[in-house]
C-alpha positions as a Markdown table, in Angstrom:
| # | Residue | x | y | z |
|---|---|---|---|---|
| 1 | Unk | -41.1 | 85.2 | -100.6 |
| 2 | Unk | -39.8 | 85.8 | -97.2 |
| 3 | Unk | -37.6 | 89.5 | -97.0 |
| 4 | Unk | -35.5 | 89.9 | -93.9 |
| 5 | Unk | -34.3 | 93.3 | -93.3 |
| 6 | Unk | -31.6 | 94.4 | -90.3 |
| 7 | Unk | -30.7 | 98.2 | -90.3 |
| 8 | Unk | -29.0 | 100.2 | -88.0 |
| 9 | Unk | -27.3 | 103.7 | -88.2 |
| 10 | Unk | -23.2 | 104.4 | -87.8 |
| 11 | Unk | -21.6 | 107.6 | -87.1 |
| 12 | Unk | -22.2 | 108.8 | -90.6 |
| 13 | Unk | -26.1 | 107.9 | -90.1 |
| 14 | Unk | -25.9 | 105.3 | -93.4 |
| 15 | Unk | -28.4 | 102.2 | -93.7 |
| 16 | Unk | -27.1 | 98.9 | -94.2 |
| 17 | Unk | -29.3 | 96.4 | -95.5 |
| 18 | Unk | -29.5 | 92.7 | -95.6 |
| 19 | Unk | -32.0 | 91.0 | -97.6 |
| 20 | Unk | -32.4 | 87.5 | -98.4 |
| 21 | Unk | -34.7 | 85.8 | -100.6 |
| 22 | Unk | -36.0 | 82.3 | -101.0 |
| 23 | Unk | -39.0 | 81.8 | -103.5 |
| 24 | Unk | -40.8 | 78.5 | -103.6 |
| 25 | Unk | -42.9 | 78.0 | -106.6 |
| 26 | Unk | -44.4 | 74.7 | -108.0 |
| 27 | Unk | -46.6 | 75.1 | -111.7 |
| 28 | Unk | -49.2 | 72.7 | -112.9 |
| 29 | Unk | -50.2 | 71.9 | -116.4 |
| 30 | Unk | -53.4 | 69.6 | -117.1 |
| 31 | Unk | -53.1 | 68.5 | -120.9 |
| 32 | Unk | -54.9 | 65.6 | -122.9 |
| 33 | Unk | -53.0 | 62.9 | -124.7 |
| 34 | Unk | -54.6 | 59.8 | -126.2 |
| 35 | Unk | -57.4 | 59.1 | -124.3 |
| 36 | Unk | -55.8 | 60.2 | -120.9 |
| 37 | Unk | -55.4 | 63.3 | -118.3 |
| 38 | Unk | -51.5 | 64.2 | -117.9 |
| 39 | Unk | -51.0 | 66.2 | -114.5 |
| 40 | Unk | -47.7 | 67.6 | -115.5 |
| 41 | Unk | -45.6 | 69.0 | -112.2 |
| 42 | Unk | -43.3 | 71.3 | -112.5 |
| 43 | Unk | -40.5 | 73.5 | -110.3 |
| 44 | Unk | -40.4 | 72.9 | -106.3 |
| 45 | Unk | -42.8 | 71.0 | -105.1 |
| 46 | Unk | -42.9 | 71.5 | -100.9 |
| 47 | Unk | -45.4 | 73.1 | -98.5 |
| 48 | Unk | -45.7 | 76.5 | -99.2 |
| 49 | Unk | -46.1 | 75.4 | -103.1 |
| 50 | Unk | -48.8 | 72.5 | -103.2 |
| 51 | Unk | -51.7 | 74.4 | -101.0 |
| 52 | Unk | -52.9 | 76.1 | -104.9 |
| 53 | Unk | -51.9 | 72.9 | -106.7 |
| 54 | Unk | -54.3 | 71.2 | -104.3 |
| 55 | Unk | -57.2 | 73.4 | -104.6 |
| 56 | Unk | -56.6 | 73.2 | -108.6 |
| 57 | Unk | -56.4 | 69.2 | -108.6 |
| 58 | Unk | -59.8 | 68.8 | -106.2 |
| 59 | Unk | -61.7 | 71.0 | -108.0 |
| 60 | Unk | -60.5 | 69.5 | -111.4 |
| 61 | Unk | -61.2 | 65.9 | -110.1 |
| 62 | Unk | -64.7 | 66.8 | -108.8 |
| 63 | Unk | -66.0 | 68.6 | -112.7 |
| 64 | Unk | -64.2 | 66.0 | -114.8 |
| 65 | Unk | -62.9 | 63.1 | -113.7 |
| 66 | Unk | -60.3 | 61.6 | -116.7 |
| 67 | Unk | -60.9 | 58.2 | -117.9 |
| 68 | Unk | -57.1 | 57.3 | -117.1 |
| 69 | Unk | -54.5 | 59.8 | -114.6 |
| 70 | Unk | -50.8 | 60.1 | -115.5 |
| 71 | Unk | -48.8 | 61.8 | -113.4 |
| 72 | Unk | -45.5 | 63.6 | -115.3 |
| 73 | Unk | -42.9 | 64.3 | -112.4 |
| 74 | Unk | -39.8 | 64.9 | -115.0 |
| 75 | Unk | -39.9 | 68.7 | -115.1 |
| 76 | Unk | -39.8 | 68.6 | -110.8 |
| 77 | Unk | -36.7 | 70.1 | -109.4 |
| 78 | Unk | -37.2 | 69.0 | -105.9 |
| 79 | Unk | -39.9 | 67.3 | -104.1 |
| 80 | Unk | -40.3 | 66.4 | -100.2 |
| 81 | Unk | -43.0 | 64.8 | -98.0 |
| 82 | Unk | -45.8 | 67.1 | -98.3 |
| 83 | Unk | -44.9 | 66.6 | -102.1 |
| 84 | Unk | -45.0 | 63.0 | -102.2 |
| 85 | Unk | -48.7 | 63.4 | -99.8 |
| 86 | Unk | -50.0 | 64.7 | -102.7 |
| 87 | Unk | -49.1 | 62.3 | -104.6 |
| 88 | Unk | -50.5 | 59.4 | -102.6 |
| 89 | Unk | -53.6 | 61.3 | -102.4 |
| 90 | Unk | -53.9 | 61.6 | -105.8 |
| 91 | Unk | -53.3 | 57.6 | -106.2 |
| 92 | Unk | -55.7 | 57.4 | -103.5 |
| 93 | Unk | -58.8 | 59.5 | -104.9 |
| 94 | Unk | -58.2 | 57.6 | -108.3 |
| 95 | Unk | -58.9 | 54.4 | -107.0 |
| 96 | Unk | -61.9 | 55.4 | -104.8 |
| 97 | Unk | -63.3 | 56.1 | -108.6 |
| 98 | Unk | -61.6 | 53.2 | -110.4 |
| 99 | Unk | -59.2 | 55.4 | -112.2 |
| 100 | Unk | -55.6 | 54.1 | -113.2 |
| 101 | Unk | -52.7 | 55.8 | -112.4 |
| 102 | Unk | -49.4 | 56.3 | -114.0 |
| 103 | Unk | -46.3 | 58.1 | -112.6 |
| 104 | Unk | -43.8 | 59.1 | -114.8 |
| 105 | Unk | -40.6 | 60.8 | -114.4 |
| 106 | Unk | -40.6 | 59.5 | -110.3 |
| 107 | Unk | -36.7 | 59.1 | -109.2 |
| 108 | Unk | -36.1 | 56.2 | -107.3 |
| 109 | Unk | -35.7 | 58.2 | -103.9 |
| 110 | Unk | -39.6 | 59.6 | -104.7 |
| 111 | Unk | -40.3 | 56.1 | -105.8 |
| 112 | Unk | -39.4 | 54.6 | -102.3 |
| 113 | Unk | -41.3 | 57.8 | -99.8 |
| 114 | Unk | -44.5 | 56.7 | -102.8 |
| 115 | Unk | -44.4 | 53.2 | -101.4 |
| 116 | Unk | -43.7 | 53.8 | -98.1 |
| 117 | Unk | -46.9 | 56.4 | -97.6 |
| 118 | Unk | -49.2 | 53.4 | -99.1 |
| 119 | Unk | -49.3 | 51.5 | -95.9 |
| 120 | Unk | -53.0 | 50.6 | -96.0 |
| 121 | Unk | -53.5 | 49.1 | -99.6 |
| 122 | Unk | -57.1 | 50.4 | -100.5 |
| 123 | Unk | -58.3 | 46.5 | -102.0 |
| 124 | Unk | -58.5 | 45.6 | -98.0 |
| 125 | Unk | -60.5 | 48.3 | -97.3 |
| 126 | Unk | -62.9 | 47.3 | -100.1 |
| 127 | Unk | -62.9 | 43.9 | -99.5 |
| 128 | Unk | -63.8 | 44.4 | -95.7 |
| 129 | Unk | -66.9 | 46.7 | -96.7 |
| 130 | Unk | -68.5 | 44.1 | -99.3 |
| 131 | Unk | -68.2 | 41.4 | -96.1 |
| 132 | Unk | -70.9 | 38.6 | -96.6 |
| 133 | Unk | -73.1 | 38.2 | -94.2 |
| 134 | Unk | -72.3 | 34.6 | -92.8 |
| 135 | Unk | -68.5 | 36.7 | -92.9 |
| 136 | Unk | -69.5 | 39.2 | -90.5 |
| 137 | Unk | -70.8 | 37.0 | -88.3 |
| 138 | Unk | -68.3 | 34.7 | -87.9 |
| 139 | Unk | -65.9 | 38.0 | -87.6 |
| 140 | Unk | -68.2 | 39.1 | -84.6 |
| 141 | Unk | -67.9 | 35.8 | -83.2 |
| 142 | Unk | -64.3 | 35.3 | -83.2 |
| 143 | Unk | -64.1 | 38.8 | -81.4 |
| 144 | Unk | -66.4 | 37.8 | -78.6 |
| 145 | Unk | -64.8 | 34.6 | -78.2 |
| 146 | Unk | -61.7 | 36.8 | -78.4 |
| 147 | Unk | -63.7 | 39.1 | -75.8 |
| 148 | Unk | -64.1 | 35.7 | -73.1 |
| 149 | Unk | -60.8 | 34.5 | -73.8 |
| 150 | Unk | -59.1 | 37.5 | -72.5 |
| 151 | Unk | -61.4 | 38.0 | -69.3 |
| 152 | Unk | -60.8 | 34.5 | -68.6 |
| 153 | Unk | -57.2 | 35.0 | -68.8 |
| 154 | Unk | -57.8 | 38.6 | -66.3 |
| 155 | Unk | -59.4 | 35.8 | -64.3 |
| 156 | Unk | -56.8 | 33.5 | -63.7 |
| 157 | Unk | -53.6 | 36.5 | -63.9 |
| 158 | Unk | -56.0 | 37.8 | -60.6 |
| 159 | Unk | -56.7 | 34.7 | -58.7 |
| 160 | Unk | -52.3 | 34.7 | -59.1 |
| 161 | Unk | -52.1 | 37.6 | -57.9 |
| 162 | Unk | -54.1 | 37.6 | -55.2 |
| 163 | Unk | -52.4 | 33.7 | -54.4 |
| 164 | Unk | -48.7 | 35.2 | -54.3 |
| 165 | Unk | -50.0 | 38.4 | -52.1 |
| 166 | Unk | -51.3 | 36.0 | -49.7 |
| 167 | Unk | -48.0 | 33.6 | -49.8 |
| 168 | Unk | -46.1 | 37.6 | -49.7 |
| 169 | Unk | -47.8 | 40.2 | -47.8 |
| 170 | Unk | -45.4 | 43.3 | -47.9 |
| 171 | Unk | -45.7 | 43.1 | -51.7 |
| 172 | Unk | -49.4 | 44.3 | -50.5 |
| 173 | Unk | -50.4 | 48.7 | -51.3 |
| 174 | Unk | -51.8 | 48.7 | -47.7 |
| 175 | Unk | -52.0 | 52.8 | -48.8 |
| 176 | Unk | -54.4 | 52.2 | -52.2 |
| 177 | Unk | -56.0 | 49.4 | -49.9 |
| 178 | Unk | -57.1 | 51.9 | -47.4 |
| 179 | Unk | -57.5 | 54.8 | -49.8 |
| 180 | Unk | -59.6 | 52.4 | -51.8 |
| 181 | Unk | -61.7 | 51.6 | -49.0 |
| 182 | Unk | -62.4 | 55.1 | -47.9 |
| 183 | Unk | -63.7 | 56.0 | -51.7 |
| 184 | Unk | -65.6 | 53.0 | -51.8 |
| 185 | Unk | -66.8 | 52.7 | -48.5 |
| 186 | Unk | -66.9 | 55.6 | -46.3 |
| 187 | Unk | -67.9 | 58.2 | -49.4 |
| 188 | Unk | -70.7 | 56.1 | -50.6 |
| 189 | Unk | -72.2 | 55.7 | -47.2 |
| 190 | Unk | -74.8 | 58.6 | -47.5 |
| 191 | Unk | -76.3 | 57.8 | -50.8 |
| 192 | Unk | -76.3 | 54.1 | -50.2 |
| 193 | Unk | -78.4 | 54.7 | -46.6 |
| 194 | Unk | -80.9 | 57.3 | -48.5 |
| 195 | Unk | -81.5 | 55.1 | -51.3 |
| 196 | Unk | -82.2 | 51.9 | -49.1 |
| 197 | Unk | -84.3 | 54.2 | -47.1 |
| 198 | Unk | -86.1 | 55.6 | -50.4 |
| 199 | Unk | -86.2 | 51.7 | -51.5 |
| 200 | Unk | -87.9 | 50.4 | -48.2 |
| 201 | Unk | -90.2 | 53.0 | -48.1 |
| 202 | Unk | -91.4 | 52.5 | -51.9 |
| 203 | Unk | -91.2 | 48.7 | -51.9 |
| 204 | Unk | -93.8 | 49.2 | -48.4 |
| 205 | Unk | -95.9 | 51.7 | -50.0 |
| 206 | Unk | -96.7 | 49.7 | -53.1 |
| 207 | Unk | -97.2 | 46.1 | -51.5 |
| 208 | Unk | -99.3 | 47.8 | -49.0 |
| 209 | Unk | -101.8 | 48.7 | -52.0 |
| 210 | Unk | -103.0 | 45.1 | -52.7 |
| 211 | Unk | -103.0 | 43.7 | -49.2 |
| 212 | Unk | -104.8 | 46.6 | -48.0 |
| 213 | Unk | -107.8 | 44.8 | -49.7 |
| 214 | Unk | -107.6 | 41.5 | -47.8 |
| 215 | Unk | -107.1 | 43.5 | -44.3 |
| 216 | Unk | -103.1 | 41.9 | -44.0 |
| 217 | Unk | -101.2 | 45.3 | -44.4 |
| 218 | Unk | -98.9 | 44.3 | -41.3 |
| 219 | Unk | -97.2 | 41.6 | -43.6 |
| 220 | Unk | -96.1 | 44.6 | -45.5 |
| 221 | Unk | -93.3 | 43.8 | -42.9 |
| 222 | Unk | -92.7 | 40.1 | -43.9 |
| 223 | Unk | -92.8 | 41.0 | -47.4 |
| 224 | Unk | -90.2 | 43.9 | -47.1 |
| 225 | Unk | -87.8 | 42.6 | -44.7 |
| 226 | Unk | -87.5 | 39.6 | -46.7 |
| 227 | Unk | -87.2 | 40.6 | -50.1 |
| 228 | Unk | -84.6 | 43.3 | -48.3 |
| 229 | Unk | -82.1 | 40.7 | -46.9 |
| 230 | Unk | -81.8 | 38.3 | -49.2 |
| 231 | Unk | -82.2 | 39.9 | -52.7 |
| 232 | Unk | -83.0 | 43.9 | -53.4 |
| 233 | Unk | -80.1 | 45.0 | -50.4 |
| 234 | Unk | -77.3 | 43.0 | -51.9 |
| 235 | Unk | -78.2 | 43.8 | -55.3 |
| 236 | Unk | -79.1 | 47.3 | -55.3 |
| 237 | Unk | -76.1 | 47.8 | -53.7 |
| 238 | Unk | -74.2 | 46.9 | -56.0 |
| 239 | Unk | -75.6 | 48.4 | -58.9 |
| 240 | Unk | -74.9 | 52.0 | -56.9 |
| 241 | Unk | -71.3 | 50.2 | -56.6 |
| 242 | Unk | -71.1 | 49.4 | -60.6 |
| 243 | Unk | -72.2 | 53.3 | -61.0 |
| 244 | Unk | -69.5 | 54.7 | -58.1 |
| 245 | Unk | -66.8 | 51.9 | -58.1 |
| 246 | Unk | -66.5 | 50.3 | -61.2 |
| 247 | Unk | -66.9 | 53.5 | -63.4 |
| 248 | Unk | -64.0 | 55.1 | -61.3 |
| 249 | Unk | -61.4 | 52.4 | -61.9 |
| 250 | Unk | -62.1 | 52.2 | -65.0 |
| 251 | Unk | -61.8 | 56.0 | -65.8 |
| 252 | Unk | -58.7 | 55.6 | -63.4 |
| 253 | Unk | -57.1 | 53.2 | -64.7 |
| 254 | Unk | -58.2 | 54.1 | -68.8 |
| 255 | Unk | -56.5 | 57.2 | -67.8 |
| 256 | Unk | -53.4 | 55.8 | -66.7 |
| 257 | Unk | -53.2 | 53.1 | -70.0 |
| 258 | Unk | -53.5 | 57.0 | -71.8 |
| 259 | Unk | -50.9 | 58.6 | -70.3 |
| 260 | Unk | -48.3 | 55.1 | -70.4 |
| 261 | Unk | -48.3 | 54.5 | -67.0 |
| 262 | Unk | -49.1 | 51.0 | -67.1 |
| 263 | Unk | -46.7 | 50.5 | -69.8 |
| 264 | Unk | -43.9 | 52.3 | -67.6 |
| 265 | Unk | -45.1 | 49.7 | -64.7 |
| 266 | Unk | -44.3 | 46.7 | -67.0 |
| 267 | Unk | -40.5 | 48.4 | -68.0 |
| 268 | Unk | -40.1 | 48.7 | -64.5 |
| 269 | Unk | -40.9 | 44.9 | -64.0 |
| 270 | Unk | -44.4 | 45.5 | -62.2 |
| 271 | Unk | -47.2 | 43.4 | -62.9 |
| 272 | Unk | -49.9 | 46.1 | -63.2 |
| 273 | Unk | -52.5 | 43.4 | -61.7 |
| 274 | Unk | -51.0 | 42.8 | -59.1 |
| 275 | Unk | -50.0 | 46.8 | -58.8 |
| 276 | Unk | -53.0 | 47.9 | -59.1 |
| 277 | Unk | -56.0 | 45.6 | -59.3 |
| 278 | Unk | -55.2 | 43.4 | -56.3 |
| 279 | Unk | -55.7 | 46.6 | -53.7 |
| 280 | Unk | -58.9 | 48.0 | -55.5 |
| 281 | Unk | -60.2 | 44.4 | -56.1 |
| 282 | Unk | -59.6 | 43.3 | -51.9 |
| 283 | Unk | -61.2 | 46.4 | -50.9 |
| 284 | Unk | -64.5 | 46.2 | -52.9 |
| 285 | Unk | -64.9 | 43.0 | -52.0 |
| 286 | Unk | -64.5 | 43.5 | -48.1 |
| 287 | Unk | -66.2 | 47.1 | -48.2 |
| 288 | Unk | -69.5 | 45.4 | -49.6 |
| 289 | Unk | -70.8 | 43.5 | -47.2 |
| 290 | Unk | -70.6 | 46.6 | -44.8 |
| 291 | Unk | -72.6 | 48.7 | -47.2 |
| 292 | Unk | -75.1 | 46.0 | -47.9 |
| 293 | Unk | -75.6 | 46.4 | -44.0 |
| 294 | Unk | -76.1 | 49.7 | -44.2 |
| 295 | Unk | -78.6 | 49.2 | -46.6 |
| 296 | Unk | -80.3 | 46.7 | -45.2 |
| 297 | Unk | -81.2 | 48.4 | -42.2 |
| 298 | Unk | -82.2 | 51.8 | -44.1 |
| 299 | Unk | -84.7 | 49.7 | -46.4 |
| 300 | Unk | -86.4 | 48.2 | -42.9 |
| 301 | Unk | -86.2 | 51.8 | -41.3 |
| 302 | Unk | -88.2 | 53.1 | -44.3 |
| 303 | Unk | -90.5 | 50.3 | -44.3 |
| 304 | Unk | -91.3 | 50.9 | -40.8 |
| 305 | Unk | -92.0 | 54.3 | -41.2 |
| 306 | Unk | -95.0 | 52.9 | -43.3 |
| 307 | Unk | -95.8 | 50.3 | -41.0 |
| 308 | Unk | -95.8 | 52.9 | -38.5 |
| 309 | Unk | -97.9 | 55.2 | -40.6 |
| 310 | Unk | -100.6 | 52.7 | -41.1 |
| 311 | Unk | -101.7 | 52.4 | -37.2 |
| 312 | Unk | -99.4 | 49.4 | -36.1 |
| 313 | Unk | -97.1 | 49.5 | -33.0 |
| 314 | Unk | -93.3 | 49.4 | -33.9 |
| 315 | Unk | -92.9 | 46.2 | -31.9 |
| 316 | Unk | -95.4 | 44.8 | -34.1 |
| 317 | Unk | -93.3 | 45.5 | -37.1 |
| 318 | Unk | -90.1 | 44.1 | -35.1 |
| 319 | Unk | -92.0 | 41.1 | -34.6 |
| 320 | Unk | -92.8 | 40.4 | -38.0 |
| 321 | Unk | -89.2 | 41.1 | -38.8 |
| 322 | Unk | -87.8 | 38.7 | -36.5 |
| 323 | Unk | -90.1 | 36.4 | -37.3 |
| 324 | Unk | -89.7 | 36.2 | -40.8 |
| 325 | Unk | -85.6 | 36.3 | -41.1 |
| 326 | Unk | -83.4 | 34.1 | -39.6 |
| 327 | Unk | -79.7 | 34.1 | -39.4 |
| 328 | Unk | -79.8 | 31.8 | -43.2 |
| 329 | Unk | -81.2 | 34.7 | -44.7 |
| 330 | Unk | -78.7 | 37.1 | -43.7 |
| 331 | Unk | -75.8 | 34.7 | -44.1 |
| 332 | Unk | -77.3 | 34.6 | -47.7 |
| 333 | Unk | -77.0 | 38.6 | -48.9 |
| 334 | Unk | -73.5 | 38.7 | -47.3 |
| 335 | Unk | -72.8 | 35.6 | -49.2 |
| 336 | Unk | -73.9 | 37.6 | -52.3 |
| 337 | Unk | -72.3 | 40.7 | -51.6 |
| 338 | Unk | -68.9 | 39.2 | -51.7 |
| 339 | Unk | -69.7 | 37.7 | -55.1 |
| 340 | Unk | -71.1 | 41.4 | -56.4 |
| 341 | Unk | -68.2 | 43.4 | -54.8 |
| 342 | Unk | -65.7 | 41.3 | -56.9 |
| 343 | Unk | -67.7 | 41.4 | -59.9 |
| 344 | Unk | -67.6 | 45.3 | -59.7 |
| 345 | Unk | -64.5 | 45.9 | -59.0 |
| 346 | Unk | -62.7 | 43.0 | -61.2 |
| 347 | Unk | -65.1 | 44.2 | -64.5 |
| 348 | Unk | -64.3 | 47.7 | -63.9 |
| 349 | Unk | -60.7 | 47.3 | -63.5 |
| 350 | Unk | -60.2 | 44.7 | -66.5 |
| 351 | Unk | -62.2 | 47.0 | -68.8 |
| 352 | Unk | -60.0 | 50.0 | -67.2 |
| 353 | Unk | -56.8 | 48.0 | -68.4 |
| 354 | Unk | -58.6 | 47.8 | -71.6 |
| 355 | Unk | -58.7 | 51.1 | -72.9 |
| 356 | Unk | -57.5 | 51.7 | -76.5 |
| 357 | Unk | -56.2 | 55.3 | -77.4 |
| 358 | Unk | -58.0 | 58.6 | -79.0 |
| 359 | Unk | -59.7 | 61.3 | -76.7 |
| 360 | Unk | -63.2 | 59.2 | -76.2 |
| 361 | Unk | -61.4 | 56.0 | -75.1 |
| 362 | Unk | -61.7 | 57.0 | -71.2 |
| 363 | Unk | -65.3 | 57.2 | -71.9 |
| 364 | Unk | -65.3 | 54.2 | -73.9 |
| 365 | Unk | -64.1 | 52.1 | -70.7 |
| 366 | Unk | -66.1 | 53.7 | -68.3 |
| 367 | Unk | -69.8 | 53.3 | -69.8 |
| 368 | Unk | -68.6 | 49.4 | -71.1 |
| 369 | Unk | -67.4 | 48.8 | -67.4 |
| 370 | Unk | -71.1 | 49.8 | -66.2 |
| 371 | Unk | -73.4 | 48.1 | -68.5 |
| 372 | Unk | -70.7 | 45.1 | -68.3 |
| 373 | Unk | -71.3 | 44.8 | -64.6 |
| 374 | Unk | -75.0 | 45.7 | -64.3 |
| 375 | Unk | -75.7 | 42.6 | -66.9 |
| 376 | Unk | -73.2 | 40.4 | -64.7 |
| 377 | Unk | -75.2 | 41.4 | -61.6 |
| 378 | Unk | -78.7 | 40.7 | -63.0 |
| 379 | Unk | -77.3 | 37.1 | -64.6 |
| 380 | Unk | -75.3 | 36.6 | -61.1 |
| 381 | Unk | -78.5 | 37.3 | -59.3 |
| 382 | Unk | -80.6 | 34.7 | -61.6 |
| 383 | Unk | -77.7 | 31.9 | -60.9 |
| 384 | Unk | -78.4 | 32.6 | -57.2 |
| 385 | Unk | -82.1 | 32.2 | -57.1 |
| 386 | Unk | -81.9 | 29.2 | -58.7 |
| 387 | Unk | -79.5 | 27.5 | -57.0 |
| 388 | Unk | -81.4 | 28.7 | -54.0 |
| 389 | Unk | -84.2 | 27.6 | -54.6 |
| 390 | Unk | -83.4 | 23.9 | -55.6 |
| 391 | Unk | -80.7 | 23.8 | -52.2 |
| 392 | Unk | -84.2 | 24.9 | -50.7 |
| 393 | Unk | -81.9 | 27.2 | -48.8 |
């Protein structure tokens, strides 16, 4: 009951009142005819009525659950949406526990909001949880299939992209190019030289162990410098790339797919690849190489602090270096670099474009667009050593 009262005072200090009343009241009775449960509704049913109808009908349902439900609407003068709610609920805790259901009295408007609330029949649901399990698996194989089919298709959108930016170059974001490249590049060039320097000196420390015993520590330098240039630099670059880069465009663009940018970019006649993958993707792929340099050089600075540390000369160690690299070798990681800057930036943006909604979909993106990438690295990085070492390159 809702009481509204305006008063104010006139020359001869008299009240004048206004008061209006609404009552909203719905009554259930729960009677047993041949062999059945009869829910029998009654007055207005609406939102301020059903909340004591509800706890009624749940704690009825949970102490004696009727061999068959009918539901007696006749005696209802009015019924809205939270009305018919109730009623679907009903039908749908019935069938959870194999109960019929029968609604009588329903008019035909009530009839129609009944059947448009069941938009999910419940026998789908209950089919889908008693899956075989030669049905599951094909179902998890169609969706990876599904899975390759669309990066394929990012694939080929990209390599358009990129085609018709070359062809046009003022359709090029030279401002996210360069913005890209500073985030990228020019942010992550502290922890990439401390980590390469923290890699060299490790990698030195622990070969120098075993060739300590045959009197050969100096090829501590050989070892290290190699291994450097050609395989740990590139790679371990860019797995600090897939944890930096690729998790930021992902958690950029996931945000963006959120909020309906992208889908605003598309009304507007944008291609969102070419938008906003084609500046991120060219400057991953162009910043690498310059941060696998970076690396490169802190791992052999921190493996001749070793070298140093165990009684050789410095231009001992240089020696050694030189001796063991060549300009093939370095030609080699760059090579590779390219490859693992695309790979971080292409996985982490497709995956960004892939976000699905709800409040842990950002997060979602961001951790698939990491372990994506780090398992397209290592398998990358097996691809390469083979072909490597059958070119004998």
């Amino acid at each position: 009951m809702w009481r509204i009262r305006i008063a104010y005072k006139d020359k001869g200090m008299k009240d004048i009142v206004t008061e209006k009343t609404k009552q909203s009241s719905a009554s259930l009775v729960i009677s047993r005819e041949d062999h059945a449960e009869v829910f029998r509704f009654s007055g207005i049913l609406n939102v301020q009525s059903i909340p004591p109808l509800y706890l009624q009908l749940d704690s009825y349902l949970h102490k004696s659950p009727p061999g068959t439900l009918c539901i007696e609407a006749g005696d209802l003068q009015s019924c809205d949406t939270a009305g018919i709610a109730l009623f679907e609920w009903l039908r749908q805790t019935a069938h959870r526990r194999q109960i019929p259901v029968e609604f009588r009295g329903l008019q035909e408007s009530w009839k129609k909001l009944l059947e448009t609330a069941d938009q999910t029949p419940l026998e789908k649901t209950v089919q889908a949880e008693s899956l075989e399990p030669l049905a599951k698996l094909g179902k998890k194989t169609f969706q990876i299939a599904s899975g390759f089919r669309e990066e394929i298709a990012f694939v080929g959108h990209l390599c358009c992209a990129l085609a018709d930016t070359l062809l046009h170059p003022r359709k090029f974001r030279s401002q996210d190019f360069w913005r890209t490249c500073e985030q990228v590049g020019a942010n992550g060039t502290l922890i990439i030289l401390l980590l390469g320097a923290l890699f060299g000196l490790i990698l030195a420390f622990s070969s120098a162990m075993p060739m300590k015993q045959f009197g050969v520590e100096i090829y501590v330098a050989d070892l290290v410098a190699y291994a450097t240039i050609r395989v740990l630099g590139p790679f371990i670059t860019a797995v600090i790339m897939a944890g930096r880069t690729g998790s930021a465009f992902a958690a950029e663009l996931g945000t963006m797919k959120i909020n309906n940018e992208i889908d605003a970019l598309q009304v507007m006649a944008l291609d969102p690849v070419r938008f906003l993958v084609v500046p991120r993707f060219a400057a991953t792929v162009l910043t690498s190489p310059l941060l696998v340099v970076l690396m490169n050089l802190a791992g052999l600075i921190g493996a001749g602090i070793v070298v140093l540390s165990l009684g050789y000369p410095l231009v001992t160690y240089w020696n050694h270096v030189q001796g063991i690299l060549d300009g093939t070798d370095v030609v080699v990681g760059l090579c590779k670099s390219l490859v693992f800057g695309g790979l971080v930036a292409g996985i982490g943006t497709l995956r960004g474009l892939q976000t699905g909604l709800g409040p842990a979909a950002v997060g979602i993106s961001t951790t698939r667009a990491v372990v994506s990438t780090i398992i397209a690295l290592v398998v990358t990085e097996g691809i390469f050593s083979i072909l490597l070492y059958f070119l004998e390159i």
